[in-house]
Phi, psi and omega in degrees: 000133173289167218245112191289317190285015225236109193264127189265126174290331163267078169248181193260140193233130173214146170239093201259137190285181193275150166295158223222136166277003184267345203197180198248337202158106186256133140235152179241130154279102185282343163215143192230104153355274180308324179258016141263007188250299192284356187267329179278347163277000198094341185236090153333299228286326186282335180287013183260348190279336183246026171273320177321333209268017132320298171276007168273303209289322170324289202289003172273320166274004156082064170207162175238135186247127157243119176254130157235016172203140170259160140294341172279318153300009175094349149345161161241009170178160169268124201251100187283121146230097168280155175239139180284145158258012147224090205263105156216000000 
């Protein structure tokens, strides 16, 4: 049996911010899961290509995402902001 207490080295460090009048659910990431699993796998290059698949699942949650700098991109965090697109 594994050990629960045993710290996964590709996890994620995130901070979510207070709601807004700018955005519905704000968060930063400082670390990213996905860019430590692609960078120990060799290919860095690829997390920024499944970073895109963000803004699809946003628009699948009936929601609109503004990011503007990743980690995977050279960031200093990934800045998550969403907006609901039908508030009624």
């Amino acid at each position: 049996m594994r050990n629960s207490s045993v710290k996964n080295e590709n996890n994620w460090a995130v901070e979510v911010l207070p709601k807004c009048s700018e955005y519905d659910l704000g968060y930063n990431y400082t670390e990213c899961g996905i860019c430590k699993l692609c960078k120990d796998e060799g290919c860095p290059a690829l997390a920024k290509y499944m970073c895109r698949l963000d803004h699809i699942i946003a628009d699948m949650m009936g929601a609109d995402l503004v990011r503007t700098k990743t980690l995977a991109e050279g960031g200093d965090m990934c800045d998550f902001r969403y907006s609901l697109k039908n508030r009624t």
